[in-house]
C-alpha positions in Angstrom: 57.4 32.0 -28.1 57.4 30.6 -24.6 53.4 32.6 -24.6 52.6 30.4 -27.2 53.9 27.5 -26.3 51.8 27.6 -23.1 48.6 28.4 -25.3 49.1 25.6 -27.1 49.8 23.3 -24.5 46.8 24.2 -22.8 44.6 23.9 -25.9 46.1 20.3 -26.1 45.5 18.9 -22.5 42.0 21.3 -22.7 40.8 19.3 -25.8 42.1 15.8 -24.4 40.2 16.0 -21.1 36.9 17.0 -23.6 37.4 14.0 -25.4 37.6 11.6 -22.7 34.8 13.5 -21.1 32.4 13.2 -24.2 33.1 9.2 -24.6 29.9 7.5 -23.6 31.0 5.4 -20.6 28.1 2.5 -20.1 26.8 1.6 -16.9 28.9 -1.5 -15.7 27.1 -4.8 -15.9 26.7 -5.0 -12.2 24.5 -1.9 -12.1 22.6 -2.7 -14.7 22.2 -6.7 -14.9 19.9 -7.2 -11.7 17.3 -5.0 -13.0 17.4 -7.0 -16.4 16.8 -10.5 -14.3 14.4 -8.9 -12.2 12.1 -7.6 -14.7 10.7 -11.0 -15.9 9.3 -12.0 -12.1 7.9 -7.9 -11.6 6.1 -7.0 -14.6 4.6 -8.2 -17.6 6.4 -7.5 -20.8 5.2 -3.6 -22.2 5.4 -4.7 -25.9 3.5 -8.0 -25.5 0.0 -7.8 -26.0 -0.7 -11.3 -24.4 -1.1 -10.7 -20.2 -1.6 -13.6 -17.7 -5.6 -13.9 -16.4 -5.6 -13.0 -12.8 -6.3 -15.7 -10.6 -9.0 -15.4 -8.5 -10.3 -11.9 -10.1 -13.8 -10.8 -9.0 -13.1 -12.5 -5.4 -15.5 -10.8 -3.7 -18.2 -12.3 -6.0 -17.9 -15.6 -4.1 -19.1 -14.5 -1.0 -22.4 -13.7 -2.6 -22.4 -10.5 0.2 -24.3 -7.7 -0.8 -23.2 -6.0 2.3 -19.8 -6.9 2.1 -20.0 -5.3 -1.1 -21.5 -2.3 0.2 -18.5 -1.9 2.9 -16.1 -2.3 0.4 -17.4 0.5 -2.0 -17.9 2.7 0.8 -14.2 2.2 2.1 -13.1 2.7 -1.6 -14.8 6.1 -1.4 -14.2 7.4 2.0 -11.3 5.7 3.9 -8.7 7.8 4.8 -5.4 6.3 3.5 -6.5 5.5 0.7 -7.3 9.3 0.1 -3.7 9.8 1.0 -2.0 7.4 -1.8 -4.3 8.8 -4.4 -2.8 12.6 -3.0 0.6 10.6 -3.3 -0.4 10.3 -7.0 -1.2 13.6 -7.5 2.1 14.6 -6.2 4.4 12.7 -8.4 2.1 13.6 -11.6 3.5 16.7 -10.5 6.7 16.2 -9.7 6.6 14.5 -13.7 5.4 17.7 -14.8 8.3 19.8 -13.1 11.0 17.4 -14.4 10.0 17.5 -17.8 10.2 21.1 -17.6 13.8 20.7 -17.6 13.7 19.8 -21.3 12.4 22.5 -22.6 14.0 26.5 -23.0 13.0 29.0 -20.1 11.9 32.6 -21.0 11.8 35.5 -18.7 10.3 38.7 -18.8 11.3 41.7 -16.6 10.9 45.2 -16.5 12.6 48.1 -14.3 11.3 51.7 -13.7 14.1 54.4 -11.6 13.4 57.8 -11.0 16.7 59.5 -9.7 17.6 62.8 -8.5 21.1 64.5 -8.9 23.2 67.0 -7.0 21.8 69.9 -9.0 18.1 68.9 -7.7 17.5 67.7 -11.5 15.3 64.7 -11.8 15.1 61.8 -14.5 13.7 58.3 -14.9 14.7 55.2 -16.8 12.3 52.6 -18.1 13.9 49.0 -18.9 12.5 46.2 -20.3 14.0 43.0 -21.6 13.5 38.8 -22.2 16.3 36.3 -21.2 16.5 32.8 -22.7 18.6 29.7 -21.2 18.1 26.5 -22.5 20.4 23.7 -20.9 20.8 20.7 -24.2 20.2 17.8 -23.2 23.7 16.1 -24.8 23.9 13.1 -23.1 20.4 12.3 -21.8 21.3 13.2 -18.3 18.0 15.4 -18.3 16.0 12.8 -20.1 16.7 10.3 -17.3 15.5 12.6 -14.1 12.4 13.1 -16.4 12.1 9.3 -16.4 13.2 8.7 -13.3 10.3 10.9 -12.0 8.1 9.4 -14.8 8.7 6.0 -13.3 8.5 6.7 -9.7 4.6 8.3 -10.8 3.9 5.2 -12.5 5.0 3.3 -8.9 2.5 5.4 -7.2 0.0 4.5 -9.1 0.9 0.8 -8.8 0.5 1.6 -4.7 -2.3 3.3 -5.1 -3.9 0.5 -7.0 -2.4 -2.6 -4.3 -3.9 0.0 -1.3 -7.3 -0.2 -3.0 -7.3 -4.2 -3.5 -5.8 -4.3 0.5 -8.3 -1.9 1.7 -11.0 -4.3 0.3 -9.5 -7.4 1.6 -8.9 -5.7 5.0 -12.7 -4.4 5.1 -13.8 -8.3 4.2 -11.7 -9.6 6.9 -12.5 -7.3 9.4 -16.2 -7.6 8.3 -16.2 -11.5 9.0 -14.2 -11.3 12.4 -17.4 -8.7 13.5 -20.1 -11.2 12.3 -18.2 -14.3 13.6 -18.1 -12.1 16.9 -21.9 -11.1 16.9 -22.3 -15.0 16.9 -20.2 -16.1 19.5 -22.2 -13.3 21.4 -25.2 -14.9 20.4 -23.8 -18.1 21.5 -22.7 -16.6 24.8 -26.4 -15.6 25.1 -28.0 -18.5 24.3 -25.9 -20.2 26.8 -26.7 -17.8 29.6 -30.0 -18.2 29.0 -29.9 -21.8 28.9 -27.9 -21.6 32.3 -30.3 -19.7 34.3 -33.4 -22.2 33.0 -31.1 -25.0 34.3 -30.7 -23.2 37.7 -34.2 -22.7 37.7 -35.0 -26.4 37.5 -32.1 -27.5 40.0 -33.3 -24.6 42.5 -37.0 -26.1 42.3 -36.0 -29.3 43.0 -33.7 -28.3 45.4 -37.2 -27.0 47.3 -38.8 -30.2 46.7 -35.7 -32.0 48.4 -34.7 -33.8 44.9 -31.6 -32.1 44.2 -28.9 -30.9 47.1 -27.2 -27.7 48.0 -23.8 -28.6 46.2 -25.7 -28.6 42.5 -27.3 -25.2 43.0 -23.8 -23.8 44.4 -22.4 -25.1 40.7 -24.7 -24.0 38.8 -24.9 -20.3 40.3 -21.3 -20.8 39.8 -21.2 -21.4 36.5 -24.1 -19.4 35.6 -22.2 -16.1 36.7 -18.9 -17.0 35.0 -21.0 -17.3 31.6 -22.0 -13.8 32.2 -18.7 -12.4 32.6 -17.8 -14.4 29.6 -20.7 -12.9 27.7 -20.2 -9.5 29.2 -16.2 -9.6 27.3 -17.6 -11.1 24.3 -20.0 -8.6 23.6 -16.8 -5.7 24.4 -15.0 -8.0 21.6 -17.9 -7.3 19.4 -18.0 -3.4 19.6 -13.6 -3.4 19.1 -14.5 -5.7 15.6 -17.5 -2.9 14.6 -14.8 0.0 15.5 -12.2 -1.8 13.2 -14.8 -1.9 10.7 -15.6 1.8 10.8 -12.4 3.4 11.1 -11.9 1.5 7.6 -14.8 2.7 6.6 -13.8 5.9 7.6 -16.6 6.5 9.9 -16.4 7.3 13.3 -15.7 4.5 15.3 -18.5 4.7 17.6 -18.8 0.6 18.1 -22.4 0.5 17.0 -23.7 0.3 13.1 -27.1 0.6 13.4 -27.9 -1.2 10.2 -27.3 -4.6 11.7 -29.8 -6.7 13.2 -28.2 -8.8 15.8 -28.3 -12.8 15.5 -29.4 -12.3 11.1 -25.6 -12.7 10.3 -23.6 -15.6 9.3 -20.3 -16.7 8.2 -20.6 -17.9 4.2 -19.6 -21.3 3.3 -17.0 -21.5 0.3 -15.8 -24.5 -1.6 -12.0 -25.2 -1.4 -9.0 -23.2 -3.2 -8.0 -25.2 -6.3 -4.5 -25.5 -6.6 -4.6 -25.8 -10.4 -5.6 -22.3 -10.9 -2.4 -20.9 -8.9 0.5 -20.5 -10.9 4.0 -19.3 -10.0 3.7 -16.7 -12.6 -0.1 -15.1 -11.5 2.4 -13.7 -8.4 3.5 -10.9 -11.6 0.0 -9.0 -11.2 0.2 -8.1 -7.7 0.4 -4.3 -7.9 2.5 -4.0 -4.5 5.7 -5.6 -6.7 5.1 -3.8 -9.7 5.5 -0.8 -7.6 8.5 -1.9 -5.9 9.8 -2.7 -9.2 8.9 0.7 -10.7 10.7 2.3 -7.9 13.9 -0.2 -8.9 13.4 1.2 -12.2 13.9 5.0 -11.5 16.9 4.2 -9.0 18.4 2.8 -11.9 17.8 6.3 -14.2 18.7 8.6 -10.9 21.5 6.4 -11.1 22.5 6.7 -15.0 21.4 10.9 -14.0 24.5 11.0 -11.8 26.8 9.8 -14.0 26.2 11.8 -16.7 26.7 14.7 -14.0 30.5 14.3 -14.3 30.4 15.6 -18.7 30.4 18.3 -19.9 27.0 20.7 -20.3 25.8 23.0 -22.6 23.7 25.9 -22.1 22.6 28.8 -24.4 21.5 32.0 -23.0 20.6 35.3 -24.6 18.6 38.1 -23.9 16.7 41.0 -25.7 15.6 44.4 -23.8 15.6 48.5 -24.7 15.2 51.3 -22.3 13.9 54.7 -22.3 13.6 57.6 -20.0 10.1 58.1 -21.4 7.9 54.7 -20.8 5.9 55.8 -23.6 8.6 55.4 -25.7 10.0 52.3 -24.4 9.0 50.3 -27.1 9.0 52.8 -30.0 10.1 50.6 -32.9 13.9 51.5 -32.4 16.9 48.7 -32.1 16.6 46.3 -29.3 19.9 45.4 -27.4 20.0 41.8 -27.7 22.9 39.0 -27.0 23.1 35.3 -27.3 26.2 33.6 -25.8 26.6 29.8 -25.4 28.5 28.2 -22.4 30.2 24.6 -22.6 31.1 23.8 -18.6 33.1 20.5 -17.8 33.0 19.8 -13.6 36.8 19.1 -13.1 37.0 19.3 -9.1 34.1 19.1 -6.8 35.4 17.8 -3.5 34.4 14.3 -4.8 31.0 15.5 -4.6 29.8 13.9 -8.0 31.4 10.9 -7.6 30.0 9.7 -4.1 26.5 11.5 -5.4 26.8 8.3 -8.0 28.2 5.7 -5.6 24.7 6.7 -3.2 22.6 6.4 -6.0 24.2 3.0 -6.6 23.5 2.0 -2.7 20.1 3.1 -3.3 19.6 0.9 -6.1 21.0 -2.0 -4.3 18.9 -1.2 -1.2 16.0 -1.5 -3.8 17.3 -4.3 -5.9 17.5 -6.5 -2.5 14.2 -5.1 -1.1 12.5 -6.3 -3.9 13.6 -9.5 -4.2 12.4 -9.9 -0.6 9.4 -9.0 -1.4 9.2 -11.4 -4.2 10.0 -14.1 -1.9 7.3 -12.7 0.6 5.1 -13.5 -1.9 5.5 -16.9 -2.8 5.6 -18.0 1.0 2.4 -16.4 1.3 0.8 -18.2 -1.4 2.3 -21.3 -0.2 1.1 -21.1 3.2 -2.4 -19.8 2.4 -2.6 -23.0 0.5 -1.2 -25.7 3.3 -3.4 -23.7 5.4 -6.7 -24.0 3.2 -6.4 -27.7 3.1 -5.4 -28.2 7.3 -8.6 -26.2 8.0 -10.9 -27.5 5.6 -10.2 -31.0 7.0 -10.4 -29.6 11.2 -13.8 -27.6 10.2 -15.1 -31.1 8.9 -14.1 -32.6 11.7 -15.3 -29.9 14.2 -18.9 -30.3 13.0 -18.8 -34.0 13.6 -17.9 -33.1 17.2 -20.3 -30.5 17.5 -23.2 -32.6 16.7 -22.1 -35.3 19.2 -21.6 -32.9 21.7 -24.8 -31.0 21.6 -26.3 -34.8 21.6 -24.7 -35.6 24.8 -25.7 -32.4 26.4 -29.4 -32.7 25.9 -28.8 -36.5 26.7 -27.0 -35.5 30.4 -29.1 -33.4 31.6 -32.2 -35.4 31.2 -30.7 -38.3 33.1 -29.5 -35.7 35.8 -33.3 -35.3 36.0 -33.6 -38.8 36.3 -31.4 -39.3 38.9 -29.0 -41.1 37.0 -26.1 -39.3 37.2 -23.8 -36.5 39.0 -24.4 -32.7 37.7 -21.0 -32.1 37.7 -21.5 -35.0 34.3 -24.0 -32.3 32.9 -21.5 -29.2 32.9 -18.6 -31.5 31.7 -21.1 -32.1 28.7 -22.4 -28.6 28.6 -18.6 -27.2 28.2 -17.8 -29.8 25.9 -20.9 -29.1 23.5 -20.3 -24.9 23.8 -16.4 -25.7 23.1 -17.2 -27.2 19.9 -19.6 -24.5 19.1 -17.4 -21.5 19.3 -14.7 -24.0 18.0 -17.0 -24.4 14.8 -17.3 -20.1 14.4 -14.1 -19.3 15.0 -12.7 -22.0 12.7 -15.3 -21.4 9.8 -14.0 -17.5 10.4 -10.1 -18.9 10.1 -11.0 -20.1 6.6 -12.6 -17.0 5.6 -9.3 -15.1 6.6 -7.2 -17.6 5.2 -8.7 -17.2 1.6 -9.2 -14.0 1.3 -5.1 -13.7 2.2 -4.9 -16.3 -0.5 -6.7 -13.6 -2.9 -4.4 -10.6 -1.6 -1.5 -12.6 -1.5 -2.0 -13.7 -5.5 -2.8 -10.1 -6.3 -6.7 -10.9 -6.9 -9.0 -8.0 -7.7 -12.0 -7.7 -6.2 
């Protein structure tokens, strides 16, 4: 009595903790609700059909560059990160592949041979063969969402390998207008040298002839060999822009690019951004957030994975084999041995393991929950600043070229009435400094524009 008793009190409490086990227990609203209002902001909807045009696409078009072009296809091809993500790809395809496997039954084969020999010095062998079968079903999905997680993760991958290729392009643009924009302050530096010395020439000749006095051919040795140095760094400047290029190029970065003919470059001019064609939403096609929110995405199926973890499993097994002590007879037609058993396992103490495995995989899902949003936010300021930027130095390069053309006016003016006699030479560098000032001014800040607008593109998710 008391034998049964226990028996059935254990088949009770055995079939009570199976039934709370086996109740589907949803993901609580705080887990899953932040992924539902982030979706709208990182990708487009997968069952609409309609998708927003991408602002600015074709970018690099509006420089009209065929050698920008050229750099950009040859970075595509051959830079060295960029190799890397598309490895990265390949990786996670895999990785997809191996978790899927998961789903499916695994079959073994294996075969023995033993050749033994007894106390009487007799000798025989044994020949085994056999298959095994386990299959894990997938009752609650728990498999299904490591698949998916994986699934997704190789779709963020690809996301990051599509935002390195549109950043590789606009870092190749940039870095391809900061060399030519060098190269032209180097011409500039030149030009002024050059100009220099034919002004020392004049001033030491009349110096000679008694005109001009010792003081003037001091300052303009002076300033003659400080133009120099100046030229001498400029020119270093230009070779650490041509290495930048090349190492995204992924040439070696010998500073030199023997296709370029020195003083035949020149910064383009483009037309203003137009605000009307940004809109808050064309932030959704930049691939860097799609990826961040893929990545969100398969957090929140590891995260559904691990607590499934804590039900029950099921897994059938069996196996079929025969042996023989003559291998030519192994498989002669006779009965096979063959068993199929199936196992239902329910975890019931683990050390707490599976619980705190699901309380890190809900961290982790926070962690990318929050760094997404940040990046979101990143976003928008840069799209925001790229266009107060756009309009400040649209309006200072305007004004810069006014300058410029004054100041190279008063420079050819001083120095003829320094010939004259009319005034101090110490009025002719004042002018000469002024007039290169607004010269390199005018580069650099034509270059700042460049930049600025090609952030704007990156920053809006442009392709190229």
């Amino acid at each position: 009595m008391t034998a049964h008793f226990l028996r059935k009190k254990f088949g009770i409490c055995a079939g009570a903790l199976l039934l709370a086990a086996c109740q589907s227990v949803p993901l609580s609203d705080s887990v899953s609700e932040p992924v539902k209002a982030a979706a709208p902001f990182g990708l487009l909807d997968p069952d609409s059909s309609a998708s927003p045009e991408r602002a600015g696409a074709q970018w690099l078009n509006r420089f009209n560059d065929p050698l920008l072009r050229d750099w950009v296809d040859r970075a595509i091809n051959d830079n060295f990160s960029l190799a890397e993500a598309r490895y990265r790809v390949e990786a996670a395809r895999q990785q997809r592949r191996a978790s899927g496997a998961s789903l499916w039954p695994s079959l073994d084969l294996g075969s023995t041979a033993e050749r033994r020999k007894t106390a009487d010095s007799a000798r025989t062998s044994e020949y085994s063969a056999s298959a095994s079968l386990a299959w894990e079903l997938d009752l609650w999905g728990k498999l299904y969402d490591g698949f998916k997680a994986d699934d997704l993760r190789l779709q963020a991958e690809q996301a990051s390998l599509e935002a390195a290729r549109v950043s590789l392009a606009g870092q190749v643009a940039k870095a391809w207008y900061q060399l030519v924009a060098s190269q032209q302050l180097s011409s500039l530096f030149e030009q002024r040298v050059s100009n220099l010395q034919t002004n020392l020439d004049i001033i030491s000749s009349g110096y000679r002839q008694g005109i001009n006095n010792a003081l003037d051919v001091y300052l303009a040795r002076s300033d003659l060999a400080s133009e120099q140095s100046n030229l001498s760094a400029q020119q270093e400047q230009t070779r650490e822009a041509t290495r930048q290029l090349q190492l995204l190029l992924g040439e070696y970065p010998s500073g030199q690019l023997p296709q370029l003919e020195p003083g035949s470059l020149s910064l383009p001019s483009l037309p203003a951004l137009s605000t009307a064609t940004f809109v808050t939403d064309s932030v959704r096609q930049r691939y860097d957030l799609q990826a961040s929110f893929l990545a969100l995405a398969a957090a929140d199926r590891e995260l559904a994975a691990a607590h499934k973890a804590r039900f029950p499993s099921l897994t059938i097994r069996g196996s079929a084999g025969d042996s023989s002590d003559d291998f030519s007879q192994l498989f002669d037609g006779g009965a096979l041995a063959w068993n199929l058993l199936a196992g239902l396992t329910q975890p019931l103490f683990a050390g707490g393991e599976l619980q705190a495995r699901e309380r890190q995989r809900l961290a982790e899902l926070r962690q990318l929950e929050q760094r997404y949003l940040q990046a979101l936010q990143t976003a928008f300021a840069e799209i925001e600043q790229a266009l107060t930027n756009d309009g400040a130095l649209g309006a200072r390069l305007q004004q810069l070229i006014a300058a410029k053309t004054d100041a190279e006016a008063a420079e050819a003016l001083a120095f003829e009435q320094y010939r004259q006699g009319l005034v101090s030479y110490t009025a002719v560098l004042e002018a000469q400094r002024r007039a290169f000032n607004a010269q390199s001014s005018v580069i650099n800040l034509r270059n700042q524009l460049l930049q600025n607008q090609i952030n704007m593109y990156l920053a809006l998710g442009a392709d190229y």
